[in-house]
MDAnalysis code that builds the backbone (N, CA, C; Angstrom):
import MDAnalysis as mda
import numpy as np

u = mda.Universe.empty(597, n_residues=199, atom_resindex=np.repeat(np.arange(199), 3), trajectory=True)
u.add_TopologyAttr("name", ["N", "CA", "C"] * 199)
u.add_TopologyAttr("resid", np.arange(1, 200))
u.add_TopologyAttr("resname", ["UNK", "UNK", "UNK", "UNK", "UNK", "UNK", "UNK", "UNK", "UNK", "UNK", "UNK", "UNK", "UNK", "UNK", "UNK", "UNK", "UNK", "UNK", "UNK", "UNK", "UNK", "UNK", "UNK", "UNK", "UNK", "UNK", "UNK", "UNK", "UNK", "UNK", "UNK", "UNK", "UNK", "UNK", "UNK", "UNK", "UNK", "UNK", "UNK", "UNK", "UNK", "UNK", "UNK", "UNK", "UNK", "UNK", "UNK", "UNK", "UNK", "UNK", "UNK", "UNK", "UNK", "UNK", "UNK", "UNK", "UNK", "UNK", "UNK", "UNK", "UNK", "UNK", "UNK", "UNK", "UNK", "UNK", "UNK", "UNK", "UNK", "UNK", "UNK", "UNK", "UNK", "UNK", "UNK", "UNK", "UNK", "UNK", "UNK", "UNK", "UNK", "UNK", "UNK", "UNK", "UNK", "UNK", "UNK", "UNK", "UNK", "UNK", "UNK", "UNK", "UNK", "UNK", "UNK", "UNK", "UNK", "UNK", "UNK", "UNK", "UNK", "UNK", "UNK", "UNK", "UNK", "UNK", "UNK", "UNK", "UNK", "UNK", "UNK", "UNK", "UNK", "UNK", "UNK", "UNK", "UNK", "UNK", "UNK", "UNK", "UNK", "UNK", "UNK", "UNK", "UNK", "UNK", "UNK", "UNK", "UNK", "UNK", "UNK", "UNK", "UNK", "UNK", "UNK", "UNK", "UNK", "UNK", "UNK", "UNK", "UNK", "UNK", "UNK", "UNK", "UNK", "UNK", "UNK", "UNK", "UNK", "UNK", "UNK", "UNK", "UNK", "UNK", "UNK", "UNK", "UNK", "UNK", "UNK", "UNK", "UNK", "UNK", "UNK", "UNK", "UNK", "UNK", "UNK", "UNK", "UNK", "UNK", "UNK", "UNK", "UNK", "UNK", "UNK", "UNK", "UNK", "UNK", "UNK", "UNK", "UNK", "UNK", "UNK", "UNK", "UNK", "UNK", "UNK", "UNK", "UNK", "UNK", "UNK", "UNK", "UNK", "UNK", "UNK", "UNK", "UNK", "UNK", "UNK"])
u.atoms.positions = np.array([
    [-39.571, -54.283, -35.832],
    [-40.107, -55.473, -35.309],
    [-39.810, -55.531, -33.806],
    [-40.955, -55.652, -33.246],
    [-40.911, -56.280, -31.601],
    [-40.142, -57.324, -30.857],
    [-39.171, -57.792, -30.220],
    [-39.490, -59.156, -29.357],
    [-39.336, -58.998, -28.120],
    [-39.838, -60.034, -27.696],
    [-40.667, -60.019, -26.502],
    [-39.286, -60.098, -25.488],
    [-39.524, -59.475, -24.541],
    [-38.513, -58.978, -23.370],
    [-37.499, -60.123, -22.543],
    [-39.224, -61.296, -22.606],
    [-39.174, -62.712, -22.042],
    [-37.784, -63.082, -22.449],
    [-38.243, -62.762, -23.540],
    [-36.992, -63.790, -24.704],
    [-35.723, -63.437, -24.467],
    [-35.327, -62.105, -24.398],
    [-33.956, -61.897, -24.180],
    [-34.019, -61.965, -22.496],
    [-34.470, -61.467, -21.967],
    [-34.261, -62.024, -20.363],
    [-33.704, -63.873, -20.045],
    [-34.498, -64.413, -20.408],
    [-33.912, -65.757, -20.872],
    [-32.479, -66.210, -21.004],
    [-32.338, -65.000, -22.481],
    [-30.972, -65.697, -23.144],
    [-29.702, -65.218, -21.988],
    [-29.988, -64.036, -21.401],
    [-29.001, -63.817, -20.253],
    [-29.076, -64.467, -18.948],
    [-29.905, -65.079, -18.619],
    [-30.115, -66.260, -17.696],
    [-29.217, -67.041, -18.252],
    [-29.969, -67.557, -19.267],
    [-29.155, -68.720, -19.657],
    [-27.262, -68.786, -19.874],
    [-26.843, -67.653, -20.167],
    [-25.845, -67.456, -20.206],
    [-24.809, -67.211, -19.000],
    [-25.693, -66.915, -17.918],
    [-25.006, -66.878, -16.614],
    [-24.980, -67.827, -16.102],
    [-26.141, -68.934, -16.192],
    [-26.117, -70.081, -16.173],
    [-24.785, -71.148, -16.499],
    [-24.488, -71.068, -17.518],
    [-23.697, -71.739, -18.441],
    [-22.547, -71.557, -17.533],
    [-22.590, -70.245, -17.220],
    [-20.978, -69.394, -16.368],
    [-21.018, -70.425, -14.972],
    [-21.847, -70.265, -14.464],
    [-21.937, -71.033, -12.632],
    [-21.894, -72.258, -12.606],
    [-21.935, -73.040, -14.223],
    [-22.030, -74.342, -13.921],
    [-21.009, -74.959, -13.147],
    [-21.311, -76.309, -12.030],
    [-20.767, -76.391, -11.232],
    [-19.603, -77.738, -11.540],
    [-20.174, -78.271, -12.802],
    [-19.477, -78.695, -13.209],
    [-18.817, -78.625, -14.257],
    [-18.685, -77.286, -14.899],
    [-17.657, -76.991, -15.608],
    [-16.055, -76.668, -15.807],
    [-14.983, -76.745, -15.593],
    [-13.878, -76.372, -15.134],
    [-12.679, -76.169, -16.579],
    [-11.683, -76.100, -15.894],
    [-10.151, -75.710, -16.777],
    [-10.053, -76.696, -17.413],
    [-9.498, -76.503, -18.579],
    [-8.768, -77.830, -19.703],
    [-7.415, -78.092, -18.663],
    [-6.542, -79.327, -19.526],
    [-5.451, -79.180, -18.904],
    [-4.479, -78.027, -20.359],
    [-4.848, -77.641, -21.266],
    [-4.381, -77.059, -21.766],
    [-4.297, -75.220, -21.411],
    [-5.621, -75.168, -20.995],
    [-5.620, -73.997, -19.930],
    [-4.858, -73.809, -19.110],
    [-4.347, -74.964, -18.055],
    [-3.653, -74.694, -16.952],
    [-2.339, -74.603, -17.351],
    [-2.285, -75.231, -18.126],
    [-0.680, -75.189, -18.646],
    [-0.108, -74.232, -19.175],
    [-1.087, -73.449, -19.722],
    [-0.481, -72.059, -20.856],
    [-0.464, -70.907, -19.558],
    [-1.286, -71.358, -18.850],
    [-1.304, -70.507, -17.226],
    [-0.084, -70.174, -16.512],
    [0.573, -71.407, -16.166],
    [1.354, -71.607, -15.292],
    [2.776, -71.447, -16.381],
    [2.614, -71.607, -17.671],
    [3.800, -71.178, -18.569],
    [3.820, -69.799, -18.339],
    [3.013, -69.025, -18.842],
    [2.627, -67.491, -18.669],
    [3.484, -66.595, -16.788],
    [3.025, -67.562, -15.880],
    [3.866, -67.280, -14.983],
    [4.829, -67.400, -14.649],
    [5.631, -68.616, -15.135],
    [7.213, -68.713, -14.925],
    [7.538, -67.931, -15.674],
    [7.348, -67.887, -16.467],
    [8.222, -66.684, -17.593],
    [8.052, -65.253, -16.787],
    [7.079, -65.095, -16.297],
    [6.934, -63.756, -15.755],
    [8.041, -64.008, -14.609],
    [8.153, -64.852, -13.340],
    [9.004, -65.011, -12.654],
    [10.204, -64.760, -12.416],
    [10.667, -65.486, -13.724],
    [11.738, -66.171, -14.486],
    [12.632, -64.371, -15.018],
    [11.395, -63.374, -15.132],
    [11.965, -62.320, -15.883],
    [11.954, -61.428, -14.141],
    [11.524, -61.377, -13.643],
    [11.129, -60.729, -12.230],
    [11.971, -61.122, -11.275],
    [12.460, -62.345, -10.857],
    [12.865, -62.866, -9.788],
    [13.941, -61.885, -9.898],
    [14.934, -62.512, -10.443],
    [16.635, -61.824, -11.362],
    [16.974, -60.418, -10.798],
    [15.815, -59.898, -11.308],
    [16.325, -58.178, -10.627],
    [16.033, -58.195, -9.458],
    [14.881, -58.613, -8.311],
    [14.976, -58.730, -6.994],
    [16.044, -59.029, -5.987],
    [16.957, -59.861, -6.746],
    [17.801, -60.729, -6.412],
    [18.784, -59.555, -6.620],
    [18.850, -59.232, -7.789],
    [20.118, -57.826, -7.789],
    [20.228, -56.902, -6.987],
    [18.804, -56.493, -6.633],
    [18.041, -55.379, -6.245],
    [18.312, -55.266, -4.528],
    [18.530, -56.817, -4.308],
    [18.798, -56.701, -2.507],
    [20.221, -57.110, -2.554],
    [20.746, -57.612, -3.524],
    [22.632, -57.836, -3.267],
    [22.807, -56.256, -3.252],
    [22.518, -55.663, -4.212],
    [23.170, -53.944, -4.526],
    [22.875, -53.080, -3.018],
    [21.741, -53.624, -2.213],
    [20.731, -52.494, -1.860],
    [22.187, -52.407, -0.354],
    [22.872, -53.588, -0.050],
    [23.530, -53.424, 1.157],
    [24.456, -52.408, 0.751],
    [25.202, -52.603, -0.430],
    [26.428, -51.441, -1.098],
    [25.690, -49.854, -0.780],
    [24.862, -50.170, -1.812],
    [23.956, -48.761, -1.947],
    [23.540, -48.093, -0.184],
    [22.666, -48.477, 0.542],
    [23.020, -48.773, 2.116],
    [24.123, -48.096, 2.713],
    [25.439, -48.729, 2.408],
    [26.647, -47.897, 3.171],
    [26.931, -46.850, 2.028],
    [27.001, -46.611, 1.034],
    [27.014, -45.022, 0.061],
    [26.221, -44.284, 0.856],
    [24.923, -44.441, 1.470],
    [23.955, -43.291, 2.320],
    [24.676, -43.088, 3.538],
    [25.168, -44.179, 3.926],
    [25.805, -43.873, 5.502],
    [27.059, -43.310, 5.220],
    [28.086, -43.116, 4.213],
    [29.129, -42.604, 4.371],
    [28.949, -40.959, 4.211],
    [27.756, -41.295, 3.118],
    [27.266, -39.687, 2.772],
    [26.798, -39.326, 4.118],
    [26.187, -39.625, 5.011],
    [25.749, -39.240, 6.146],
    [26.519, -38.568, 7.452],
    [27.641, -39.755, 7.480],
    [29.017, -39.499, 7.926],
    [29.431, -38.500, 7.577],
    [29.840, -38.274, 6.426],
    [30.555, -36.757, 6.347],
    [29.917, -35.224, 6.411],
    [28.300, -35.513, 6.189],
    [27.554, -34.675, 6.446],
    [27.644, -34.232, 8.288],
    [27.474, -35.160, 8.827],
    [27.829, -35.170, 10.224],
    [28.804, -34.497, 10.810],
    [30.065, -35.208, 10.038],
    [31.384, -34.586, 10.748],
    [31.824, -33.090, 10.543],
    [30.942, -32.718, 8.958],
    [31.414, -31.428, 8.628],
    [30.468, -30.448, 9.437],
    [29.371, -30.805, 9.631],
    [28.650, -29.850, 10.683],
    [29.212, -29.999, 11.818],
    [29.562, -30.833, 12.465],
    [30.284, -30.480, 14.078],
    [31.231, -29.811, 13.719],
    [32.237, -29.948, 12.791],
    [33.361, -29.287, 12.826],
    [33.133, -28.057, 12.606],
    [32.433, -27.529, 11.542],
    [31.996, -25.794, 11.191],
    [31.411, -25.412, 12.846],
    [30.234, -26.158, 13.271],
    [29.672, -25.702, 14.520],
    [30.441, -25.549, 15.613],
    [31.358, -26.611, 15.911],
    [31.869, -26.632, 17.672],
    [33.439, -26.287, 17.009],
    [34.000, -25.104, 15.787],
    [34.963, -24.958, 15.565],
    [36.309, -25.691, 15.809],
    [35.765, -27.237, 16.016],
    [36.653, -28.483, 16.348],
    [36.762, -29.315, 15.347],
    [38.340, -29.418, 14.692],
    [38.197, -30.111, 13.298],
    [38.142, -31.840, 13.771],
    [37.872, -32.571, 12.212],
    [37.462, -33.425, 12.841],
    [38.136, -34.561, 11.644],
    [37.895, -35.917, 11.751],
    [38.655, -36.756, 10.854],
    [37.851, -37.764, 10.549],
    [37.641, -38.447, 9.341],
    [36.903, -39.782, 9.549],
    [38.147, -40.763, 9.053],
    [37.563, -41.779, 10.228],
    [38.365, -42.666, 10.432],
    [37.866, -43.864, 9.176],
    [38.596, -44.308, 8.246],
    [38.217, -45.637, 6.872],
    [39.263, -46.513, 7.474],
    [38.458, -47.982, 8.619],
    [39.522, -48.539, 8.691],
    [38.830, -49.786, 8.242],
    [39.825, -49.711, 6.912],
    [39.707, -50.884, 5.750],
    [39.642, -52.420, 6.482],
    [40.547, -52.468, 7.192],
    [40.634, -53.825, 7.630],
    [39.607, -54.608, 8.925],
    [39.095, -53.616, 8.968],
    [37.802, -54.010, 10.035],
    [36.524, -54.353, 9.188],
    [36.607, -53.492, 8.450],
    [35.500, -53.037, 7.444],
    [34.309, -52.210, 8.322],
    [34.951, -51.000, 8.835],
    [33.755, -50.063, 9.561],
    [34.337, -48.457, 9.247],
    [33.636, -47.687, 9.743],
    [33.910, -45.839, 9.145],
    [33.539, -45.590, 10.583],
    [34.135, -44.249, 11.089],
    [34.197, -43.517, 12.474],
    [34.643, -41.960, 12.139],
    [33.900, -41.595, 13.327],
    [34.216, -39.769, 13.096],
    [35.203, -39.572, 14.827],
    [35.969, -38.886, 14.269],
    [37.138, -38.953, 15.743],
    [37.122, -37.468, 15.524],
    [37.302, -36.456, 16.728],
    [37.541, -35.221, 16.942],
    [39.142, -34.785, 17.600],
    [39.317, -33.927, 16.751],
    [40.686, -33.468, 17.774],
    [40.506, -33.072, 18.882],
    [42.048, -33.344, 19.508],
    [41.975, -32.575, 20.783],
    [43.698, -32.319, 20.976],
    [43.615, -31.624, 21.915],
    [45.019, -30.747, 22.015],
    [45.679, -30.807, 23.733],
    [46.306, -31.577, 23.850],
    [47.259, -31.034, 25.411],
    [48.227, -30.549, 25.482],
    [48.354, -30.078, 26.646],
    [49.495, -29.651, 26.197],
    [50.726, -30.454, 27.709],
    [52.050, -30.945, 27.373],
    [52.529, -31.195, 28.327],
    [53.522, -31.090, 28.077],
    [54.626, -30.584, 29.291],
    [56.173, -29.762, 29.038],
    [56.083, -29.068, 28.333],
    [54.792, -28.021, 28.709],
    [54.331, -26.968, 27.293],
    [54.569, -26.809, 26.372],
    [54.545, -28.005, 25.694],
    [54.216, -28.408, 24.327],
    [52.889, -28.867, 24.385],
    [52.081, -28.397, 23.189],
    [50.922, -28.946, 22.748],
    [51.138, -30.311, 21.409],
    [50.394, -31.029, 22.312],
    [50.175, -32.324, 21.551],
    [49.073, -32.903, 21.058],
    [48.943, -33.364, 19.704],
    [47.441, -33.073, 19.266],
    [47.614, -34.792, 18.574],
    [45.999, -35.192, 19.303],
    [45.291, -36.184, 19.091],
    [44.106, -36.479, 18.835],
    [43.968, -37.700, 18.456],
    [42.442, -37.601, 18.242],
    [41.520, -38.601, 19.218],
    [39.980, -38.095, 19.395],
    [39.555, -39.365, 20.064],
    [38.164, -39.695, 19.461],
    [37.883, -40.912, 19.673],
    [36.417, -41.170, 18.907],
    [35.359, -39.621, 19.568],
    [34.583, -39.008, 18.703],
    [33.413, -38.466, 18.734],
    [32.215, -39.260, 19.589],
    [31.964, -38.815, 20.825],
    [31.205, -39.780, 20.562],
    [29.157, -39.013, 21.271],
    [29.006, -38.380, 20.130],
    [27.401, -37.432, 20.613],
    [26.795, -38.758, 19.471],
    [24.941, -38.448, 19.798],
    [24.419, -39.435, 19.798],
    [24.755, -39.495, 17.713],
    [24.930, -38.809, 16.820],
    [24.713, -39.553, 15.811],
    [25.606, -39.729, 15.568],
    [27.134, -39.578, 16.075],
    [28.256, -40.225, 15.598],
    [29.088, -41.441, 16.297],
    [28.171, -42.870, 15.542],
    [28.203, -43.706, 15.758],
    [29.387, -44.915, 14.925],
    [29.937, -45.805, 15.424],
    [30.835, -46.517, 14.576],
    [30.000, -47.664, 13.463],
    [30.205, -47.365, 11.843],
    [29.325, -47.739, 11.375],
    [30.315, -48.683, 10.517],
    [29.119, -50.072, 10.965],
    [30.122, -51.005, 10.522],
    [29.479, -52.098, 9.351],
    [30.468, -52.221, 8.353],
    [29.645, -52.450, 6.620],
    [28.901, -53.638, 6.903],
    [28.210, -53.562, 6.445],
    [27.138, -55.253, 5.800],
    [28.372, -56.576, 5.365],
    [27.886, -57.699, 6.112],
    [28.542, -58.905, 5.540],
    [28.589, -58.733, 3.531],
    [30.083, -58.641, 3.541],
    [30.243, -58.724, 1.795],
    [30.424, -57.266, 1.005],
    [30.271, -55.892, 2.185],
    [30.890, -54.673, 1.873],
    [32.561, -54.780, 2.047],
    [32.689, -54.141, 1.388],
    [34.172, -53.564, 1.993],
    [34.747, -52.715, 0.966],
    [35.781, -52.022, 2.048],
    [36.500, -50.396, 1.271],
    [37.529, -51.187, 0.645],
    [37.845, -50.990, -0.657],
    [38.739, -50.961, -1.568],
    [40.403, -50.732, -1.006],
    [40.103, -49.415, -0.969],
    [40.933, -47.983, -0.488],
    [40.694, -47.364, -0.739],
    [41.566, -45.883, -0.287],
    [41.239, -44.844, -0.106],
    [42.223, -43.704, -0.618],
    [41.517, -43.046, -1.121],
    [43.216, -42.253, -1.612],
    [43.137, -41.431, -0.663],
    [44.155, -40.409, -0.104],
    [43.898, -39.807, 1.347],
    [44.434, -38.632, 0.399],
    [44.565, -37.703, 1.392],
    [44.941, -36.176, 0.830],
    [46.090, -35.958, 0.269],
    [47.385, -37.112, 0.501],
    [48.684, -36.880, -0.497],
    [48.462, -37.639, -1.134],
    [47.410, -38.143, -1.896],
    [47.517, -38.716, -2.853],
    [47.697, -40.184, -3.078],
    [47.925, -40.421, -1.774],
    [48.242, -42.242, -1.476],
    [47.155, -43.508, -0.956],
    [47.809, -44.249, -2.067],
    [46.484, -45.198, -1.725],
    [46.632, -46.259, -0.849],
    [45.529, -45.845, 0.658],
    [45.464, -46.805, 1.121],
    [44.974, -48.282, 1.334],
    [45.728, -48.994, 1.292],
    [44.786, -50.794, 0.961],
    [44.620, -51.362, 2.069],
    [45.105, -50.776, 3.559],
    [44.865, -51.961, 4.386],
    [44.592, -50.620, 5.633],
    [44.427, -51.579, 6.558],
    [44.729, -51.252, 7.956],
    [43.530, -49.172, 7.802],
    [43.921, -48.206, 8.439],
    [43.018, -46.905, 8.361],
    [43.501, -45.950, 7.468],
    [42.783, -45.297, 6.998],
    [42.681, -44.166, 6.150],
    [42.205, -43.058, 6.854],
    [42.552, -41.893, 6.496],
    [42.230, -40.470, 7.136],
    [41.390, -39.732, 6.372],
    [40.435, -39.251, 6.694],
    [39.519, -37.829, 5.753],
    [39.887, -36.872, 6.910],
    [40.862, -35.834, 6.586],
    [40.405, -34.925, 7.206],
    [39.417, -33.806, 7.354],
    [38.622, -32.758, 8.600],
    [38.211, -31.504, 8.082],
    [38.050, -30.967, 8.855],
    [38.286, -29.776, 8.370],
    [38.707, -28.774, 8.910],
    [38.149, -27.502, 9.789],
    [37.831, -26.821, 10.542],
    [36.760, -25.943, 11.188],
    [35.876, -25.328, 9.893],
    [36.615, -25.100, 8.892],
    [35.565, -24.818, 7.695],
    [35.287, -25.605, 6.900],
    [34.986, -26.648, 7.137],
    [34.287, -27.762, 6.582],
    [35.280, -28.756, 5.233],
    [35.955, -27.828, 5.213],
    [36.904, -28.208, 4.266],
    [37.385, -29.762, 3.917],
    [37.152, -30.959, 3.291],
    [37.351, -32.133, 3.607],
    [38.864, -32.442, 2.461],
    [40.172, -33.088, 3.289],
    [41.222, -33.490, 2.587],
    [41.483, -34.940, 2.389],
    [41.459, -35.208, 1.625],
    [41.261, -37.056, 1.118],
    [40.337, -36.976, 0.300],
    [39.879, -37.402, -0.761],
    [38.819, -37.396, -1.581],
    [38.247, -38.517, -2.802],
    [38.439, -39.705, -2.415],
    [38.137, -41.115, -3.088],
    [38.448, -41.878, -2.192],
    [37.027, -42.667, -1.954],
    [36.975, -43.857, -1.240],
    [36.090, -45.264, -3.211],
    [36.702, -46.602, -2.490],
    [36.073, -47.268, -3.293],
    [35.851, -48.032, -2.484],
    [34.667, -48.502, -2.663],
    [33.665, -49.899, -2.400],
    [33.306, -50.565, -2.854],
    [33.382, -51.975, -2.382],
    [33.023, -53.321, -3.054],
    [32.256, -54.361, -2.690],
    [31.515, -54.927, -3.146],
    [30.438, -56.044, -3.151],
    [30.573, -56.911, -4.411],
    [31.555, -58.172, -4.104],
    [31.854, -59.150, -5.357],
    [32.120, -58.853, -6.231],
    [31.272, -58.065, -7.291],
    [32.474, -57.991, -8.681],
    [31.149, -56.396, -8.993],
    [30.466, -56.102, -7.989],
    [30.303, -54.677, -8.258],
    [30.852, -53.545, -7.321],
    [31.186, -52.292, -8.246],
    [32.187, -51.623, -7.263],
    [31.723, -50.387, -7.745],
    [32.252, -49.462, -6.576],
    [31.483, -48.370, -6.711],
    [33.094, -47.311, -6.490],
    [32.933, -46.205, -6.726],
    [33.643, -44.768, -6.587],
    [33.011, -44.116, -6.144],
    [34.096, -43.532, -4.986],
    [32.751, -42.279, -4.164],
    [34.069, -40.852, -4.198],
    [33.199, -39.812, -5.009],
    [34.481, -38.903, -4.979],
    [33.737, -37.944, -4.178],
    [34.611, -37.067, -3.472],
    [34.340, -36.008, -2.587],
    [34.600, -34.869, -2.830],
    [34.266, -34.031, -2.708],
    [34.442, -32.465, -3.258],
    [34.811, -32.053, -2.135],
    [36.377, -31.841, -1.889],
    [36.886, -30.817, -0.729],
    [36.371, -29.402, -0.101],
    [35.353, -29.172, -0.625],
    [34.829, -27.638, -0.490],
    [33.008, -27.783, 0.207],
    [32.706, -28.887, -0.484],
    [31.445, -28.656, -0.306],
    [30.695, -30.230, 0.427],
    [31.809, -31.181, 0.247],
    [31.824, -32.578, 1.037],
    [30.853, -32.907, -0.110],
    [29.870, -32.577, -0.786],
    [29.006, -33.534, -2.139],
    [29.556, -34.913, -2.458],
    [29.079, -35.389, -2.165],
    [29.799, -37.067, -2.635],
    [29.053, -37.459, -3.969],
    [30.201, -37.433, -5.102],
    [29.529, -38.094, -6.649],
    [30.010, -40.002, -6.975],
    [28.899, -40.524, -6.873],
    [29.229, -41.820, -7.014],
    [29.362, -42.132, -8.583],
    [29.987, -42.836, -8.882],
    [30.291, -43.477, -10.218],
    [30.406, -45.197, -10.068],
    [29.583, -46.215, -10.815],
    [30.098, -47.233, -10.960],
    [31.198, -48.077, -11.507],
    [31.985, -48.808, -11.010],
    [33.157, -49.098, -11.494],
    [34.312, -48.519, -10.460],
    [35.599, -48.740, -10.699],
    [36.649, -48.099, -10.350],
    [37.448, -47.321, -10.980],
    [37.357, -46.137, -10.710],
    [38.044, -44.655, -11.160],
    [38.999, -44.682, -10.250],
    [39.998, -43.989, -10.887],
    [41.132, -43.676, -10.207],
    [40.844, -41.548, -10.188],
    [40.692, -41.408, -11.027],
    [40.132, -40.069, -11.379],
    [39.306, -39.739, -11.433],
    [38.615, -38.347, -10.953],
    [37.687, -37.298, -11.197],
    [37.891, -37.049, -12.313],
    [37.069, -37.019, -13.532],
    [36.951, -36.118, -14.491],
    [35.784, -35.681, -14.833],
    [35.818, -33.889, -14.587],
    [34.616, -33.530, -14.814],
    [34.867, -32.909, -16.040],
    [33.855, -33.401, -16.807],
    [32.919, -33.564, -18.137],
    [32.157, -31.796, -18.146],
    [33.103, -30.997, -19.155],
    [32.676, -29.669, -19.640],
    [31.403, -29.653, -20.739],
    [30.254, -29.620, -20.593],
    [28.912, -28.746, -21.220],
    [29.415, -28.491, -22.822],
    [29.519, -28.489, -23.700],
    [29.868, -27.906, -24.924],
    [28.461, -27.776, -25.393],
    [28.206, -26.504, -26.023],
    [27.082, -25.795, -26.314],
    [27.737, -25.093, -26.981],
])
């Protein structure tokens, strides 16, 4: 059976029609299930944004410390000048200082002085960072005032746990004396323990 073309041309007029009317609009039950639909989405969204930029300042100085020691261990391997980073807790900032050596009443006397070429800069934490302490290379933990990383013309780094804090999240930054790799862990460790493969 045939129908005529008219006819359905029509019914889709008419139906677009219906759509443009100018006075047709939203229930208030529409708007409401609308605007429910979005707080909840909000409501689930906001929360982690909010986490997402408290964490991001912590997270922030973890790149710059990693950066830092990347820094100091290349000058030191390169300009065969060992070198130290300075953790002074009570400021709340990190520094790379280079040795140096005089000598007077020929004795040599060895000190250090800030580094100061263009990327080794004094980097100082975000309002609401701050270093924990530091365990330094004998083993002692420092809580106040500076901490020492040393290293060495072969890159060698002595001190190896720094902790950082932002309110009640805290981070562990352990260092690998050989290769400077910094492994972060959340929480506060007092220890490295590396976790053997069983296969």
């Amino acid at each position: 059976m045939r129908t005529s073309r008219a006819g359905t041309l029509n019914r889709i007029r008419s139906f677009y029609a219906s759509i443009r009317n100018p006075d047709s609009g939203f229930t208030l039950v529409e708007l409401t299930v609308t605007l429910l639909i979005i707080s909840v989405i909000l409501g689930l969204v906001l929360p982690k944004i909010g986490n997402a930029l408290y964490s991001s300042d912590l997270k922030r100085s973890i790149r710059q410390i990693r950066a830092i020691l990347s820094v100091a261990r290349s000058n030191a391997t390169m300009e065969r000048i060992p070198r130290r980073i300075v953790c002074d807790i009570t400021k709340g900032e990190i520094r790379i200082e280079r040795e140096m050596s005089e000598d007077q009443d020929g004795q040599s006397i060895l000190r250090y002085e800030k580094d100061n070429s263009i990327l080794n800069r004094t980097y100082k934490f975000p309002k609401g960072v701050r270093i924990e302490d530091v365990i330094t290379e004998t083993g002692q933990k420092e809580l106040d005032g500076e901490a020492y990383l040393r290293i060495g013309t072969n890159g060698m780094i002595t001190g190896n746990i720094i902790h950082l804090r932002k309110g009640d999240e805290k981070y562990t930054l352990f260092i690998n004396p050989l290769t400077g790799n910094v492994t972060i862990d959340e929480g506060y460790l007092e220890e490295y323990k590396v976790e053997a493969n069983n296969r």
